[in-house]
FIKOLZA-1660 file (N, C-alpha, C; in steps of 0.1 Angstrom, whole numbers, plus 5000, padded with zeros to 4 digits):
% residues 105
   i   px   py   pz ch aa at
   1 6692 1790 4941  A  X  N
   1 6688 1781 4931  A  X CA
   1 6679 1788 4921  A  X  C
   2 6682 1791 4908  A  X  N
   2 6675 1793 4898  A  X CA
   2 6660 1782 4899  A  X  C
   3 6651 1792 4896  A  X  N
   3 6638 1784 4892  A  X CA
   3 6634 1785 4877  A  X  C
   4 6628 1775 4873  A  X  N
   4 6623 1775 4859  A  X CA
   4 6609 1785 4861  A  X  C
   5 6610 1790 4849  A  X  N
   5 6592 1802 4850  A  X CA
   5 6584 1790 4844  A  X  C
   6 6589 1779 4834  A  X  N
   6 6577 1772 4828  A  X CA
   6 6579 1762 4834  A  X  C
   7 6567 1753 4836  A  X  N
   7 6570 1743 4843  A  X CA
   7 6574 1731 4830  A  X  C
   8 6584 1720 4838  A  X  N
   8 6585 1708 4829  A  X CA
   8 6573 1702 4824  A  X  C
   9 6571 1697 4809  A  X  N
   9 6566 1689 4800  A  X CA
   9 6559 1676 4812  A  X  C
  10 6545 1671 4810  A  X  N
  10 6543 1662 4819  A  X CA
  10 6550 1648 4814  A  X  C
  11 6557 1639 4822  A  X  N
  11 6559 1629 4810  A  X CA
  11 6550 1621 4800  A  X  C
  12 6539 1615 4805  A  X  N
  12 6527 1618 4794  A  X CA
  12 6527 1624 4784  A  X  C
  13 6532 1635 4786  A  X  N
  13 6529 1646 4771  A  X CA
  13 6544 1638 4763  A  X  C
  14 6556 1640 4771  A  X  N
  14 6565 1637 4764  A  X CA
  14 6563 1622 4753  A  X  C
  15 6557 1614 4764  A  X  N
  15 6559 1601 4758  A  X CA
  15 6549 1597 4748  A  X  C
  16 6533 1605 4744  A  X  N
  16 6529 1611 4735  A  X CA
  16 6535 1617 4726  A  X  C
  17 6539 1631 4726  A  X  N
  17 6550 1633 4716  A  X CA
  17 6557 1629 4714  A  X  C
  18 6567 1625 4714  A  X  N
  18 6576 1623 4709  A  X CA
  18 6582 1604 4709  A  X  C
  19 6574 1596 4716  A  X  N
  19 6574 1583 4713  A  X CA
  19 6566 1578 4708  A  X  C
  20 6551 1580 4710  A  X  N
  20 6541 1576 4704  A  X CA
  20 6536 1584 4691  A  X  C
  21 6536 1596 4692  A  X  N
  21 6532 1602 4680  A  X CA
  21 6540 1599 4667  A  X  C
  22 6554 1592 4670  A  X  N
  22 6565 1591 4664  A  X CA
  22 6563 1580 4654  A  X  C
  23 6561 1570 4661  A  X  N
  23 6556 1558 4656  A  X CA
  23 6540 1552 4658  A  X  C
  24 6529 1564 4658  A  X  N
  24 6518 1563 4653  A  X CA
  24 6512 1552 4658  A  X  C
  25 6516 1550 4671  A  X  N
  25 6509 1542 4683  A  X CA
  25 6495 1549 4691  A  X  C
  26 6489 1538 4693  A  X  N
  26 6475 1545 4698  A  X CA
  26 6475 1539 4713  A  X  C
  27 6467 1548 4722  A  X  N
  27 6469 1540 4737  A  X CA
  27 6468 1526 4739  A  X  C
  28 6455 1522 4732  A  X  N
  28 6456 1506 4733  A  X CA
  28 6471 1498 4728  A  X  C
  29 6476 1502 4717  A  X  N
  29 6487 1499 4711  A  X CA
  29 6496 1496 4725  A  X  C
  30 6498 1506 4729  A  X  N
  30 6511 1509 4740  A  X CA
  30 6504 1503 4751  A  X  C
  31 6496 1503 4748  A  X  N
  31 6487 1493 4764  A  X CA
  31 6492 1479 4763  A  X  C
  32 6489 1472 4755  A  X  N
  32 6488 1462 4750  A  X CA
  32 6503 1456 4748  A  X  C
  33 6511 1464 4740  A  X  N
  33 6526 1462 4744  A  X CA
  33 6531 1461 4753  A  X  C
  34 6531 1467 4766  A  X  N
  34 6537 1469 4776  A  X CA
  34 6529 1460 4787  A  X  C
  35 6516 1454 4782  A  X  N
  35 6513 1447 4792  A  X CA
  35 6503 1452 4801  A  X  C
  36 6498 1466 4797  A  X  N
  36 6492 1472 4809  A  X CA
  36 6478 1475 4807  A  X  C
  37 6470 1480 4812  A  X  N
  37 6451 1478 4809  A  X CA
  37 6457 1493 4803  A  X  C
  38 6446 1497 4795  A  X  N
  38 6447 1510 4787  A  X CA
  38 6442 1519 4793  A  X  C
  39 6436 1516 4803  A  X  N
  39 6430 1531 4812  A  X CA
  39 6444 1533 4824  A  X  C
  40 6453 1527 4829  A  X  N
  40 6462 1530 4833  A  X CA
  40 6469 1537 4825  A  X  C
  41 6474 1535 4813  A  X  N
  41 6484 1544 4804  A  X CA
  41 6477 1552 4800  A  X  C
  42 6463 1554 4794  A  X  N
  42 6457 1568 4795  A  X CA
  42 6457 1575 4802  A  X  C
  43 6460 1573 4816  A  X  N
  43 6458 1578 4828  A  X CA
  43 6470 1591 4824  A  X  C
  44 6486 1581 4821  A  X  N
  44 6497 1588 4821  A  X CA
  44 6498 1595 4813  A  X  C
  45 6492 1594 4801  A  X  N
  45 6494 1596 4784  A  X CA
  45 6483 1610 4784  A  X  C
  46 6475 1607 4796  A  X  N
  46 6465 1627 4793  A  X CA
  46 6471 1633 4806  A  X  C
  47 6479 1627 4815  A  X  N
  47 6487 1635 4824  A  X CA
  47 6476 1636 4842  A  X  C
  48 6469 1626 4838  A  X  N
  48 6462 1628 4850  A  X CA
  48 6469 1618 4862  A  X  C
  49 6481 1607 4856  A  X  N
  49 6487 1598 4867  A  X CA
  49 6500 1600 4860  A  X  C
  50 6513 1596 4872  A  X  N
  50 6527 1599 4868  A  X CA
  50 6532 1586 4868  A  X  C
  51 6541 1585 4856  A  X  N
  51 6550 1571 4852  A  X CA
  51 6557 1564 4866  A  X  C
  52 6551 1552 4868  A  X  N
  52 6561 1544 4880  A  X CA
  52 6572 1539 4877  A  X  C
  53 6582 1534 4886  A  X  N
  53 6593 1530 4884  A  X CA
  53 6589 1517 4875  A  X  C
  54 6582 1508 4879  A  X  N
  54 6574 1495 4867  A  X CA
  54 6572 1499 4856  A  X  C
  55 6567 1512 4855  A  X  N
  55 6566 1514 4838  A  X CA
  55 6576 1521 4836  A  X  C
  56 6583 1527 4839  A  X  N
  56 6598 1531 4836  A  X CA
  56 6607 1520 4828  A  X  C
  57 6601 1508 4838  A  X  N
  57 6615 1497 4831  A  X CA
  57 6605 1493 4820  A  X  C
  58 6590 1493 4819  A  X  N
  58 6586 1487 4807  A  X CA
  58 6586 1494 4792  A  X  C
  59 6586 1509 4797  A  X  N
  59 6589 1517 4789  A  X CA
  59 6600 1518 4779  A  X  C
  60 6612 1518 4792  A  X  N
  60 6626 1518 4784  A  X CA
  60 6629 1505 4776  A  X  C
  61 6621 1493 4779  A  X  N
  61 6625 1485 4778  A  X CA
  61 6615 1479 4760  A  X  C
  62 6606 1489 4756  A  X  N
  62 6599 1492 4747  A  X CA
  62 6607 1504 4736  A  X  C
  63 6609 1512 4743  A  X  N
  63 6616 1524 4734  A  X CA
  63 6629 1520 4731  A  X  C
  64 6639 1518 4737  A  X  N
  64 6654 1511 4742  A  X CA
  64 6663 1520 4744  A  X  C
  65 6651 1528 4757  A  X  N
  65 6660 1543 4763  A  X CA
  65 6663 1532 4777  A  X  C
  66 6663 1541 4785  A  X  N
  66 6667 1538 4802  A  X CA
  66 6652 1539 4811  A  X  C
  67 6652 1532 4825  A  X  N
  67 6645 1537 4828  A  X CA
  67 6648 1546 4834  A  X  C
  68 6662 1549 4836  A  X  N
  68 6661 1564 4843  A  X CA
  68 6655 1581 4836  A  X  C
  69 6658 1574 4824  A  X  N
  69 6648 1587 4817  A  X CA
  69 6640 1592 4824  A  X  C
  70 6630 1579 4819  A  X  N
  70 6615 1585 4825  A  X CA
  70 6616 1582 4838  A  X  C
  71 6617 1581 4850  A  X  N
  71 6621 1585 4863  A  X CA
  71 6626 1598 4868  A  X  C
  72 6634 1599 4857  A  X  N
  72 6635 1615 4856  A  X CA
  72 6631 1624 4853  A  X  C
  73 6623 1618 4846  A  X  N
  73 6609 1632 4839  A  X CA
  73 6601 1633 4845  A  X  C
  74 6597 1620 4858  A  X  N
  74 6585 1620 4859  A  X CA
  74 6592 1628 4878  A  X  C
  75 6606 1624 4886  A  X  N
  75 6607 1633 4894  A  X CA
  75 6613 1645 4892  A  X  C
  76 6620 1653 4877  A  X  N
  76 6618 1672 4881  A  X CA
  76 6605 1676 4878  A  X  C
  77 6592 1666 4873  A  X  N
  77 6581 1674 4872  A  X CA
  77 6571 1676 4885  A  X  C
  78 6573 1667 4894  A  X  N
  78 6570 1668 4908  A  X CA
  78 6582 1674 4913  A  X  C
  79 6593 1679 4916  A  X  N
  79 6600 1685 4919  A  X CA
  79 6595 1698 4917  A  X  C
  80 6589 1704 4902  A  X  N
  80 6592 1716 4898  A  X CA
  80 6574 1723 4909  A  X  C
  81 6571 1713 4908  A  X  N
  81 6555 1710 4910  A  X CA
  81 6557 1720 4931  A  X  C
  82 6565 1707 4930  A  X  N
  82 6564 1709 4950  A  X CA
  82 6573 1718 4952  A  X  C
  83 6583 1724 4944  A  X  N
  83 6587 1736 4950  A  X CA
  83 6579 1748 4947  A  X  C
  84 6568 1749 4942  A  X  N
  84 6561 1760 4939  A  X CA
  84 6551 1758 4952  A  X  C
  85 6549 1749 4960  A  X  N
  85 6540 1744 4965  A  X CA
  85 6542 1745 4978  A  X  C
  86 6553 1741 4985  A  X  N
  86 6558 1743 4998  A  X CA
  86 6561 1756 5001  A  X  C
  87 6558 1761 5008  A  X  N
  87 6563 1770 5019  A  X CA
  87 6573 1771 5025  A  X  C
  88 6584 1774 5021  A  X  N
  88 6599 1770 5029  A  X CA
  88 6602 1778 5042  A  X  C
  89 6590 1791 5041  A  X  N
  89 6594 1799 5052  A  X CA
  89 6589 1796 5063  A  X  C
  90 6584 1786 5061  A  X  N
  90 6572 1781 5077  A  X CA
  90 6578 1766 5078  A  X  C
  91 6590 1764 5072  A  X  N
  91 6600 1748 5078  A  X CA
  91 6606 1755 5084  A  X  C
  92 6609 1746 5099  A  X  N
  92 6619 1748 5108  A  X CA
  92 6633 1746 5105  A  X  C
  93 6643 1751 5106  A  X  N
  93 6657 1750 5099  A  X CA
  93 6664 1745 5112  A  X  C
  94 6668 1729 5111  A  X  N
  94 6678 1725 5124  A  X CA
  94 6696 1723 5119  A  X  C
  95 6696 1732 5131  A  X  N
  95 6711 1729 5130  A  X CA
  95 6717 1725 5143  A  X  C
  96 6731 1722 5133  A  X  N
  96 6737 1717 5148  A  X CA
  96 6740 1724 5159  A  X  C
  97 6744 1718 5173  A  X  N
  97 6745 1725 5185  A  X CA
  97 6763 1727 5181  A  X  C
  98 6767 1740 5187  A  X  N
  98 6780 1748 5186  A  X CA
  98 6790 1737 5186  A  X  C
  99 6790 1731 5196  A  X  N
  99 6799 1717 5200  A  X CA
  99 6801 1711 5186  A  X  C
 100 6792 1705 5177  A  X  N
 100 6788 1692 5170  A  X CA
 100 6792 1702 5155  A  X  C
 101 6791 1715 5154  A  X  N
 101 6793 1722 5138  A  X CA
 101 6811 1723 5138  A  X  C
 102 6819 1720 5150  A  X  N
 102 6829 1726 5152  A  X CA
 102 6836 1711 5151  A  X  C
 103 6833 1699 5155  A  X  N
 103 6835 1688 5157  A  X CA
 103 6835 1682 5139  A  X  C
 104 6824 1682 5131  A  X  N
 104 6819 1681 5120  A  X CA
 104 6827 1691 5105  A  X  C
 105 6833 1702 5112  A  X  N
 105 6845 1712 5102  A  X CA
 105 6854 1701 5100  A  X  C
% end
């Protein structure tokens, strides 16, 4: 598996740039549209909390992207996150017993 050297954009940052900066929305703005207290979406918007599936659909449902987008932005950046993070060499690797890999071909 190729690893990226830089890590993914937080979605925060994305949704700052390039949605909000776009149309010259201020936290409260996007707070207030989407329904949400503004220290929640600052939270997401300086990168210190990650977009939930709830704000995904309030998101998409404000921009008139998907919420898979941002679901997606927000799991390869915890992906990119926890594979730098885990130790793969200290997981136990289970396989099948001889019988069950021969059964399973």
């Amino acid at each position: 598996m190729l690893k990226r050297a830089l890590p993914p954009a937080h979605p925060g940052t994305v949704l700052r740039e390039l949605f909000m900066n776009e149309r010259n929305l201020t936290i409260s703005e996007l707070a207030k549209g989407l329904g949400m207290t503004r220290a929640n979406v600052s939270a997401v918007v300086n990168g210190r909390a990650g977009i939930s599936p709830e704000m995904a659909v309030k998101l998409s449902a404000a921009f008139g992207n998907s919420a898979t987008f941002w679901t997606n932005l927000q799991t390869n950046y915890e992906l990119w996150h926890a594979e730098r993070k885990v130790k793969r060499s200290t997981i136990r690797h289970f396989k099948l017993p001889r019988a069950r890999q021969t059964a399973h071909a």
